[in-house]
C-alpha positions, -999 to +999 in steps of 0.1 A: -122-383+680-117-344+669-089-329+654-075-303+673-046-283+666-019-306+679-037-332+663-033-313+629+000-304+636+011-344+640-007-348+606+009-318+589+042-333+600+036-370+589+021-359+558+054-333+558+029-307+545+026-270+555-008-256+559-011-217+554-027-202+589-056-188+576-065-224+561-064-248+590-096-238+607-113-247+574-090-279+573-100-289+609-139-289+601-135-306+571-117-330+588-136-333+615-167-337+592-147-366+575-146-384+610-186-378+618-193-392+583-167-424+590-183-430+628-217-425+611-208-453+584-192-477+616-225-476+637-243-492+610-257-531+612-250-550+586-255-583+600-297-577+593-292-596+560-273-606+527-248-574+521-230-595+488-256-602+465-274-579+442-303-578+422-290-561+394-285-587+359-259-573+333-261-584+303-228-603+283-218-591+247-206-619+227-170-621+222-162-609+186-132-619+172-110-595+150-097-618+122-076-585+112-042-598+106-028-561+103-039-555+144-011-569+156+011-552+131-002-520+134+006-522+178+037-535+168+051-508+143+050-488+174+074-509+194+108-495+197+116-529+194+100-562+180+107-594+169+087-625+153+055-611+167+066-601+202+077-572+220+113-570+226+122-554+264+149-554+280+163-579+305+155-566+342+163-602+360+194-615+365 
């Protein structure tokens, strides 16, 4: 697949874009070099061997936990409304 110019001008009108003249020559080759790199990527196997696992190992922090009683008073203060703890929104479901 190449994009042409009636190509580009379905895309311009789907995408309800105008593209200046003197741009779409530049558009169409970067386009088109989108599509090579795509088909490129589609023509490869994967079916040779295990594409999900990894050999990589990240290491887990330990959970800390804050036993700052002022956190949730501090992210609250900033509320434009709060009550006993909670956020206060309004009512969106009938």
């Amino acid at each position: 697949m190449t994009i042409d110019e009636t190509l580009l001008g379905k895309l311009e009108k789907l995408g309800m874009i105008a593209i200046a003249p003197d741009k779409k020559e530049a558009i169409k080759k970067d386009l088109n070099d989108i599509l090579g790199f795509v088909e490129n990527i589609s023509e490869l196997d994967l079916n040779d061997g295990d594409t999900q696992s990894t050999q990589a190992q990240t290491p887990l922090r330990e959970d800390i936990k804050a036993n700052d009683p002022t956190i949730a008073q501090n992210v609250l203060k900033n509320a434009p409304e709060a009550r006993d703890g909670y956020f206060i929104v309004p009512k969106i479901i009938e």
